[in-house]
C-alpha positions as CSV (number, residue, x, y, z in Angstrom):
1,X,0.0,0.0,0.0
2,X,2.9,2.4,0.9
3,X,4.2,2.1,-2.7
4,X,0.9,2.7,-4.6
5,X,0.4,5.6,-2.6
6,X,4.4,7.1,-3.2
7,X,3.8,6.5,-6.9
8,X,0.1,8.3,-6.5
9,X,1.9,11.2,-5.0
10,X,4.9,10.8,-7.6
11,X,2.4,10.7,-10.9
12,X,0.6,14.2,-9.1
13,X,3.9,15.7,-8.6
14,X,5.0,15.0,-12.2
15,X,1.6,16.3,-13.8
16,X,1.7,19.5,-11.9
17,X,5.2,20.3,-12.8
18,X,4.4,19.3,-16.7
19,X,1.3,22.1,-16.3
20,X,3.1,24.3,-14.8
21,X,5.9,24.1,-17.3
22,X,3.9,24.2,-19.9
23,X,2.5,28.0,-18.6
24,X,5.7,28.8,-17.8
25,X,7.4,32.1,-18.7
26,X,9.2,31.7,-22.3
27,X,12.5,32.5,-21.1
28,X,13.2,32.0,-17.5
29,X,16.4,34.9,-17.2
30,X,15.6,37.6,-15.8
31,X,16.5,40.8,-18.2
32,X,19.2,42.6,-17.7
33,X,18.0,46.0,-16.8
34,X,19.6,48.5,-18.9
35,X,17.6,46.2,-21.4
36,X,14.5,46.4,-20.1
37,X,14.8,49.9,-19.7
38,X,16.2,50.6,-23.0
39,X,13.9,48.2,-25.0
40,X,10.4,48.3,-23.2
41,X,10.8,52.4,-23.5
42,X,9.0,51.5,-27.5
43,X,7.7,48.2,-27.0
44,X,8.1,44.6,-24.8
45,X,11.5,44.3,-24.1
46,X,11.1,40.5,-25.4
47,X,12.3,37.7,-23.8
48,X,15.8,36.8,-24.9
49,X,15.3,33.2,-25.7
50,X,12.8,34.1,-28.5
51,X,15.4,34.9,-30.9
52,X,19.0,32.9,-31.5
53,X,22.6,34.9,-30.9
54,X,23.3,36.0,-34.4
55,X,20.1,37.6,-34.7
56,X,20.3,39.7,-31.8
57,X,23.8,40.3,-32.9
58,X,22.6,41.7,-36.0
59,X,19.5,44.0,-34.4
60,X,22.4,45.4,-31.7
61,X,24.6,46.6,-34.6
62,X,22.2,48.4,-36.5
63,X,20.3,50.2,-34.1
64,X,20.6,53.3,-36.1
65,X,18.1,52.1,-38.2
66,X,16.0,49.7,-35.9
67,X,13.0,49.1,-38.0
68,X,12.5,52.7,-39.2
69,X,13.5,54.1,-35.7
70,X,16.8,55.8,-34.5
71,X,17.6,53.4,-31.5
72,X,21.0,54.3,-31.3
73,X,22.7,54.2,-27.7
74,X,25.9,54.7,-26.5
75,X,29.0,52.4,-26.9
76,X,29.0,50.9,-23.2
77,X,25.6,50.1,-23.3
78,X,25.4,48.4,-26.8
79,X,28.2,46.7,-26.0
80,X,26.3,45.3,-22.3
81,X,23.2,44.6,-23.4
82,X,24.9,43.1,-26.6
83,X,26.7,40.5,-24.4
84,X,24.0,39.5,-22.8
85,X,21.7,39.2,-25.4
86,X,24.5,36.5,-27.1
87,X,24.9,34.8,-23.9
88,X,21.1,34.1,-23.3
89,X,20.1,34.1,-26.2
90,X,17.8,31.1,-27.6
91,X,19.5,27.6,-28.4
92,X,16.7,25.6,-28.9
93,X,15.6,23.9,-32.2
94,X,12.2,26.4,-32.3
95,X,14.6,29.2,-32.9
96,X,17.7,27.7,-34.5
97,X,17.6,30.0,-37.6
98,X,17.7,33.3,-37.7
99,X,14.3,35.0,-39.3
100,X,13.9,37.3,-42.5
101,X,15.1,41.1,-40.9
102,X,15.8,39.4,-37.6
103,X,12.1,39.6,-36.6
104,X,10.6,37.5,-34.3
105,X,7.1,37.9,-35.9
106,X,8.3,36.6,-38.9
107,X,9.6,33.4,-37.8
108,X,8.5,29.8,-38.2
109,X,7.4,29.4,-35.1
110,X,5.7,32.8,-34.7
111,X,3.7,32.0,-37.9
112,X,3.4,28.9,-36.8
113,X,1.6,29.8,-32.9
114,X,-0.3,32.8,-34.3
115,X,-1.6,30.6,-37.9
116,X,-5.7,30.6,-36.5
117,X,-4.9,34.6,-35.9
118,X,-6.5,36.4,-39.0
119,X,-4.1,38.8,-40.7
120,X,-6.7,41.4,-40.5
121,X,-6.2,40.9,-36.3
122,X,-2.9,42.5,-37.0
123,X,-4.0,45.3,-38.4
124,X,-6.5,46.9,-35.8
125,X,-5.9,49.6,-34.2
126,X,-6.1,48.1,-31.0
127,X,-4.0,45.5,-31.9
128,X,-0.7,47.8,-33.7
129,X,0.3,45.1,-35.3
130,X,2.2,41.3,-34.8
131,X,5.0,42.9,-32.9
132,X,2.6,44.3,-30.0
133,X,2.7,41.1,-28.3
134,X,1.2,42.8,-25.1
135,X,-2.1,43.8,-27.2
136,X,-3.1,40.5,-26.6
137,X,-0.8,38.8,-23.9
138,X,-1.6,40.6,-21.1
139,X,1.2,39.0,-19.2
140,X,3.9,39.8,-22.2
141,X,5.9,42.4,-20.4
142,X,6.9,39.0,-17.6
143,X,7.4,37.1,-20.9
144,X,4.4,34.9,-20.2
145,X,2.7,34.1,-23.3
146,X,0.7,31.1,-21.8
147,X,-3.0,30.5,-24.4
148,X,-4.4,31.2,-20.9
149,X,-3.7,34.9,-20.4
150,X,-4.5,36.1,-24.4
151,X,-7.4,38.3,-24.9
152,X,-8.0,39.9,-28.6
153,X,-9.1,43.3,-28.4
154,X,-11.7,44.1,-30.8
């Protein structure tokens, strides 16, 4: 009876790990704040993990033209955030290559998570477009992206 009852509690202990796993924040680091700061002052400073090294390699050196934007900073910071960004950056087969302009929205498994989103979702006002994760994630900013949390707004 003992050993039913540790593998009953074993089995519960595995299942609430997997859920919670499953809801779990895309990328556990915590951001580096000049990062956060720096990023999240136009948008979600994005999880690091959602993108691999040489991408984020390529959106820290041309930050002078960031997507129609003047992002520039100054060499100490670049050069900070830029390490880190390489060091935590994700390894993982879902974002092995590096997407067309570096853009997460525009990677296979973006397309792929967001495919029952109609384009024309996008392109509400209230929405501002694929790259506004928080539009509909409420929990974005924390990098929780969990199914659970999303609400469309009309």
């Amino acid at each position: 009876m003992q050993t039913k009852y540790k593998f009953i509690v074993a089995c519960t202990f595995a299942f609430v790990s997997l859920v919670s796993w499953a809801d779990s924040p895309v990328n556990k680091v915590p951001p580096l704040p000049a990062y956060k700061a720096e990023c999240s002052a136009c948008h979600v400073a994005y999880p690091v993990g959602m993108l691999p090294a040489p991408a984020w390699k390529n959106i820290m050196g041309g930050l002078q033209k960031h997507y129609g934007t003047d992002a520039s900073l100054d060499a100490a910071t670049v050069l900070q955030i830029g390490k880190w960004l390489e060091a935590h950056a994700g390894t993982y087969k879902r974002v092995s290559e590096v997407p067309p302009e570096n853009r997460i929205t525009q990677s296979a498994w973006f397309i792929r998570k967001h495919d029952e989103v109609s384009p024309s979702v996008f392109k509400r006002a209230s929405v501002g477009g694929a790259g506004n994760c928080a539009a509909c994630h409420s929990a974005a900013a924390d990098g929780n992206f969990s199914e659970r949390q999303i609400r469309i707004p009309k």
